[in-house]
ZADO-1210 file (C-alpha; in nm, 4 decimals, padded with zeros to 6 digits):
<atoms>
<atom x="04.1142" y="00.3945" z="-05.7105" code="UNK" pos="1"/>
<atom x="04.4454" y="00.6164" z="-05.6300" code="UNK" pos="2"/>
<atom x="04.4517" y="00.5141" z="-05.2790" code="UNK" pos="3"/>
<atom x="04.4603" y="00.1029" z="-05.4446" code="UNK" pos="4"/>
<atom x="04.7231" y="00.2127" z="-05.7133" code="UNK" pos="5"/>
<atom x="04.9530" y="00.3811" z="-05.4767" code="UNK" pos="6"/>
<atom x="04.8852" y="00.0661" z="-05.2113" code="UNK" pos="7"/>
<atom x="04.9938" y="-00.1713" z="-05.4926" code="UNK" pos="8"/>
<atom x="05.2652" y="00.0524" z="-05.5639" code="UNK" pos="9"/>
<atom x="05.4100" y="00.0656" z="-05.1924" code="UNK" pos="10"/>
<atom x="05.3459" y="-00.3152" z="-05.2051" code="UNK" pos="11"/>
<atom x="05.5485" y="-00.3634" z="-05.5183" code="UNK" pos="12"/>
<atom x="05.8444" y="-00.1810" z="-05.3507" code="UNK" pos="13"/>
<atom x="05.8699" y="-00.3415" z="-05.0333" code="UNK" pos="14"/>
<atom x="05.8637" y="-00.6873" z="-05.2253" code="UNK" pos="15"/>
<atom x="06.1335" y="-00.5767" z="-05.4140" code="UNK" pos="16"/>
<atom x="06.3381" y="-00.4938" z="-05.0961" code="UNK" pos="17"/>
<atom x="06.2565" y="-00.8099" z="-04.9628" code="UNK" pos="18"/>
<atom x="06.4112" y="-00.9869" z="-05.2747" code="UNK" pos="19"/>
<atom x="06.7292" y="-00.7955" z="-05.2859" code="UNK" pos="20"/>
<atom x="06.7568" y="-00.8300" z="-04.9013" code="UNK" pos="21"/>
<atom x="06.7230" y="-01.2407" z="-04.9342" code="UNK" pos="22"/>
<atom x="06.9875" y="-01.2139" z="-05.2710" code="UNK" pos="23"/>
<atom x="07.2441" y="-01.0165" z="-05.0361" code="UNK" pos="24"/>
<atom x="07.1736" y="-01.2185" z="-04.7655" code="UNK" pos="25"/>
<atom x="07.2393" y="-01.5655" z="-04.8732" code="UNK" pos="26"/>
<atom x="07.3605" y="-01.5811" z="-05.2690" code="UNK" pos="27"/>
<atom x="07.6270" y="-01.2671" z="-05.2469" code="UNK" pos="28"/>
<atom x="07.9578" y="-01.3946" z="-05.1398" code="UNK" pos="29"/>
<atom x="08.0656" y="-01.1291" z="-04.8500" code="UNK" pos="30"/>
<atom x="08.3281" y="-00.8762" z="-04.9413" code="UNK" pos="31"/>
<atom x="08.5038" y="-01.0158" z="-04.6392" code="UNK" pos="32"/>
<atom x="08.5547" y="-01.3446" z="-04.7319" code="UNK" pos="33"/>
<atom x="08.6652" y="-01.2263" z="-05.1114" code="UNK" pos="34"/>
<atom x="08.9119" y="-00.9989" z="-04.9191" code="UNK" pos="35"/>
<atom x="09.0712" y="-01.3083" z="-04.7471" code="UNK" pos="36"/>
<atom x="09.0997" y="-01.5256" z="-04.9987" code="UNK" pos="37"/>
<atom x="09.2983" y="-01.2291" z="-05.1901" code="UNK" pos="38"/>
<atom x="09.5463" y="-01.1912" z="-04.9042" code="UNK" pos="39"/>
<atom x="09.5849" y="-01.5193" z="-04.8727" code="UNK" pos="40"/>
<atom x="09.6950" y="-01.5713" z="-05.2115" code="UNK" pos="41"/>
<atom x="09.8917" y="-01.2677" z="-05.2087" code="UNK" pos="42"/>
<atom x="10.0785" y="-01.4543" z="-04.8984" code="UNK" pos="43"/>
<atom x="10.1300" y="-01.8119" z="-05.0488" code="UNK" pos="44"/>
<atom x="10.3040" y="-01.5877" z="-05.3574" code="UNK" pos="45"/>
<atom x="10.5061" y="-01.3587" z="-05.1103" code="UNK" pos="46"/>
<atom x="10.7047" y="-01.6980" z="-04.9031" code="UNK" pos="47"/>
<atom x="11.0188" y="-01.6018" z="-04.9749" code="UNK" pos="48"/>
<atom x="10.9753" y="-01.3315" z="-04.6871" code="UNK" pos="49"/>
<atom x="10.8316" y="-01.6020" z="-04.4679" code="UNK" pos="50"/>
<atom x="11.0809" y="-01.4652" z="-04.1602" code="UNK" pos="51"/>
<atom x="10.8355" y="-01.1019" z="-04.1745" code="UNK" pos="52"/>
<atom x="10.5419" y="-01.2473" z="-04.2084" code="UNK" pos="53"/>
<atom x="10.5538" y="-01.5336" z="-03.9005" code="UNK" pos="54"/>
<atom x="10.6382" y="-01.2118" z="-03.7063" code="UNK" pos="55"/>
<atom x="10.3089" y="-01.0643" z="-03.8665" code="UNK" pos="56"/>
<atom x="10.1329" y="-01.3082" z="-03.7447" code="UNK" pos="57"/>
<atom x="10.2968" y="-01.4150" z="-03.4149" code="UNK" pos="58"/>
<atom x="10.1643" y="-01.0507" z="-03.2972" code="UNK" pos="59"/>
<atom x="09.8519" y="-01.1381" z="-03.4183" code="UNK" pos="60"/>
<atom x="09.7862" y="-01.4790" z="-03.2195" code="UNK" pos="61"/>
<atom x="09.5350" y="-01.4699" z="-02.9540" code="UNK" pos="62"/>
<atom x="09.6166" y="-01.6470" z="-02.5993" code="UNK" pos="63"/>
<atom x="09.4221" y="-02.0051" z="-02.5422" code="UNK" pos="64"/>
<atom x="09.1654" y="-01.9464" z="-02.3231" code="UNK" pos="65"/>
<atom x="08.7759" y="-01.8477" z="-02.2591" code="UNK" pos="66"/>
<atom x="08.6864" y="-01.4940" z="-02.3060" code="UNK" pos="67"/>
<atom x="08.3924" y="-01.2560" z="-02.2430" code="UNK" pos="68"/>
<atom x="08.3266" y="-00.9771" z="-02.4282" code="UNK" pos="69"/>
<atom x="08.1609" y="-00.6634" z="-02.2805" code="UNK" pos="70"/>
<atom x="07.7484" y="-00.6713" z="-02.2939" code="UNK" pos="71"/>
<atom x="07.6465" y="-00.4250" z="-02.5438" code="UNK" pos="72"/>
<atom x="07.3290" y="-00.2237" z="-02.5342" code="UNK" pos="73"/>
<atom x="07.1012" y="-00.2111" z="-02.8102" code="UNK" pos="74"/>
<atom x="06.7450" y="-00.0854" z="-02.8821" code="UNK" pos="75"/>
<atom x="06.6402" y="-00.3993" z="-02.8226" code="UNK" pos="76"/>
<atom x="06.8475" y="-00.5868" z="-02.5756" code="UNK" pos="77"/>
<atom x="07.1620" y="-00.6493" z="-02.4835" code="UNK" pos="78"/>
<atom x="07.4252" y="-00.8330" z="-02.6822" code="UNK" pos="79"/>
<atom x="07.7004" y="-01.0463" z="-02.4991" code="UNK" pos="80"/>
<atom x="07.9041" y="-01.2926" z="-02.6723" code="UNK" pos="81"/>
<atom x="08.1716" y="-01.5310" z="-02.5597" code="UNK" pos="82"/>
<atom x="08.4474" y="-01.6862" z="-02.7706" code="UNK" pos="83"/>
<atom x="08.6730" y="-01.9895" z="-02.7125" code="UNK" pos="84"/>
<atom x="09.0099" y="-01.9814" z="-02.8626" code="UNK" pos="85"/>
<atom x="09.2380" y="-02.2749" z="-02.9527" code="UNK" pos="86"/>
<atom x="09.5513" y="-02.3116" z="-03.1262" code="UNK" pos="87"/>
<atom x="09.5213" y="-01.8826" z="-03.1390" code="UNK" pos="88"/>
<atom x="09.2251" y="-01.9545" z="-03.3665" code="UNK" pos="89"/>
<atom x="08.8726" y="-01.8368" z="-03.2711" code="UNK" pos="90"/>
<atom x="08.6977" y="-02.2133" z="-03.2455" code="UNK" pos="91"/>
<atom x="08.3658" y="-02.0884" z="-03.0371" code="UNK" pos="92"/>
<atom x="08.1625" y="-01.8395" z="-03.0377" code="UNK" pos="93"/>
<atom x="07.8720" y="-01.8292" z="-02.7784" code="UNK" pos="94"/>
<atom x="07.6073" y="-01.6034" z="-02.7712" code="UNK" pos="95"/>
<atom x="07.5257" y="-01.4899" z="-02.3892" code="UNK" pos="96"/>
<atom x="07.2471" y="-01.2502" z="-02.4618" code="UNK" pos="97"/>
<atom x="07.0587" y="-01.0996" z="-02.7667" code="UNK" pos="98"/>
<atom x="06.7754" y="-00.9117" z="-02.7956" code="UNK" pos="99"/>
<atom x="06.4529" y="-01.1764" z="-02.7565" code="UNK" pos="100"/>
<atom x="06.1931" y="-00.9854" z="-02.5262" code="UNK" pos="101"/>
<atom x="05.9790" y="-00.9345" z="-02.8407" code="UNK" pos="102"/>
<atom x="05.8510" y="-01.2106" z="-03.1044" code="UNK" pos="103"/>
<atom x="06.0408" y="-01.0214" z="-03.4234" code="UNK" pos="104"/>
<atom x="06.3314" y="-00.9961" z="-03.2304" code="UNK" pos="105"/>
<atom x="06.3547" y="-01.3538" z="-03.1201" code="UNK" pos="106"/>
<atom x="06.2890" y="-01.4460" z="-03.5482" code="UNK" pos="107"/>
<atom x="06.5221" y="-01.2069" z="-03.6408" code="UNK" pos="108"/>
<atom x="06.8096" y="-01.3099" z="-03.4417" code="UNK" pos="109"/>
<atom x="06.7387" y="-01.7125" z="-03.5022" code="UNK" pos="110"/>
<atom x="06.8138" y="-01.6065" z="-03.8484" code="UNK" pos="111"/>
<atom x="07.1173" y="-01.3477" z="-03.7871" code="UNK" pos="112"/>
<atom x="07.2997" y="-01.5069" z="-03.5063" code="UNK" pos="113"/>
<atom x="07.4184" y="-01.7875" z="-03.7308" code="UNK" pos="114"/>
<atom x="07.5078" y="-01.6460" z="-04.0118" code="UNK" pos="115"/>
<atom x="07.7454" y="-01.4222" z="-03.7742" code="UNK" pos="116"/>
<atom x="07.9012" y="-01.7067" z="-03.5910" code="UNK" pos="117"/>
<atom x="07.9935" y="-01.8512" z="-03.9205" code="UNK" pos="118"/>
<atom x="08.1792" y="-01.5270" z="-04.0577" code="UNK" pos="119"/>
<atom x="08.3592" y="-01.4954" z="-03.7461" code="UNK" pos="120"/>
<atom x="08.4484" y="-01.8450" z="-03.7452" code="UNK" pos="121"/>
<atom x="08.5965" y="-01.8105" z="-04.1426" code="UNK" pos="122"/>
<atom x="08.6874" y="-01.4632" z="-04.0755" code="UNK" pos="123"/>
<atom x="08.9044" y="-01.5047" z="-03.7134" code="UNK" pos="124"/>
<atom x="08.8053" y="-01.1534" z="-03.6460" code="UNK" pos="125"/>
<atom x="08.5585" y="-00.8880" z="-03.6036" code="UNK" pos="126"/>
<atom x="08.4991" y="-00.7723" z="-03.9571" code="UNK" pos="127"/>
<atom x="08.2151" y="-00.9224" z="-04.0056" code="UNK" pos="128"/>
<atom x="07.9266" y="-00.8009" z="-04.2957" code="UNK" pos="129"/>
<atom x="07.6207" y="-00.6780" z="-04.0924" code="UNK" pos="130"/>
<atom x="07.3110" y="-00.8522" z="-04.1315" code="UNK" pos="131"/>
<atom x="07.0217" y="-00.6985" z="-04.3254" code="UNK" pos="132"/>
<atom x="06.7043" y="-00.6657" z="-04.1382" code="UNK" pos="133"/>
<atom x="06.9312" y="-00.7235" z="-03.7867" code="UNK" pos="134"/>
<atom x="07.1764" y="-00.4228" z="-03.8080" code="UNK" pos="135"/>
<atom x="07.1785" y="-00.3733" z="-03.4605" code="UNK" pos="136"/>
<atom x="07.2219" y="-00.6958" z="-03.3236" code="UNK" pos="137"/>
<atom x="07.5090" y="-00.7141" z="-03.5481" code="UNK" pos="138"/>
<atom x="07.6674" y="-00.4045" z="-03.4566" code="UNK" pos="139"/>
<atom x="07.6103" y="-00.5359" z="-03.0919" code="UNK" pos="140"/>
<atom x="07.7756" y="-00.8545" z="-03.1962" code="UNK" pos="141"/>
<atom x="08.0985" y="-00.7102" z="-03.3478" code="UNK" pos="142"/>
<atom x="08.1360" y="-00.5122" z="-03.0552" code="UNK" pos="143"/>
<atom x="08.1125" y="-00.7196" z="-02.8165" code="UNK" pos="144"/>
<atom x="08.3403" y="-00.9780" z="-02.9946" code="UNK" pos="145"/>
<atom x="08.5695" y="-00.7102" z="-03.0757" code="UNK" pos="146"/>
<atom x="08.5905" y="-00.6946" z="-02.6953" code="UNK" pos="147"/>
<atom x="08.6561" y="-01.0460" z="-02.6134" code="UNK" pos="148"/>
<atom x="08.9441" y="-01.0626" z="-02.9373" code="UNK" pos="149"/>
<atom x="09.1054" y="-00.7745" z="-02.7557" code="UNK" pos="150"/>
<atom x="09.1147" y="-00.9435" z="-02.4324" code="UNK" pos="151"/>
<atom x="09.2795" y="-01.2492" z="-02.5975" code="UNK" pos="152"/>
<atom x="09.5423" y="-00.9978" z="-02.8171" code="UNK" pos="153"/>
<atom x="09.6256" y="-00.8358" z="-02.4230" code="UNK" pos="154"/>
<atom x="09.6534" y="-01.2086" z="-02.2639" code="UNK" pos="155"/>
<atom x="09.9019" y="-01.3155" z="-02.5513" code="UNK" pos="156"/>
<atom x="10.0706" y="-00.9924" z="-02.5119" code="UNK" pos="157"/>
<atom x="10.1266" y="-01.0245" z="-02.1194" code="UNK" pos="158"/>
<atom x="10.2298" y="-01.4058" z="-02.1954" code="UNK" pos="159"/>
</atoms>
């Protein structure tokens, strides 16, 4: 009977998890994208110093172009990721190589991958939310992105 109570109990838990997991994953609005929208509010209110802020973001702009980020190692795999830019925006992200050798690794990253691409793609950088239940593919992700931005920051630079 204890051994059945404290099963039930461990049970209860990890179902819990796995409900706040799914909430954070797909109902709570990233603390990246809230962060955006406040600074770009903050910037429509602040035009008047339009002349500092182009500067801002002329240094910012990334060079047209197809880049390659650095393959990152992971416990699972490697993680490579390639990004097209256009207009100095981020318009493409490609992933090279993720962890897939095993079958929860393959599920995992068919769910994570996306979601990733998609904050990138909104976010036009590498501060990007990990993914729950994929924490080192992301962190493989962001570096390796964070590698390929950097190449595109040195190419405008050089320009």
């Amino acid at each position: 009977m204890y051994r059945k109570t404290i099963g039930f109990l461990l049970a209860l838990a990890v179902a819990l998890a796995m409900v706040i997991d799914t909430y954070i994953l797909f109902f709570k609005k990233p603390a990246a994208v809230e962060s955006a929208a406040a600074s770009s509010n903050q910037r429509s209110a602040a035009s008047s110093s339009s002349s500092s802020s182009t500067t801002a973001t002329a240094k910012q702009a990334l060079k047209d172009g197809t880049y390659t980020g650095k393959s990152v190692d992971t416990p699972h795999g490697a993680v490579q990721l390639q990004i097209v830019v256009r207009a100095g925006r981020i318009s493409q992200v490609t992933t090279l190589a993720y962890p897939n050798e095993e079958r929860r690794s393959e599920q995992i990253n068919a769910q994570a991958l996306p979601i990733l691409k998609e904050e990138v793609l909104k976010s036009q950088s590498a501060s990007v939310q990990l993914v729950s239940g994929a924490t080192e593919t992301s962190t493989g992700f962001k570096d390796s992105l964070q590698n390929a931005i950097n190449q595109a920051k040195e190419s405008q630079a050089s320009a």
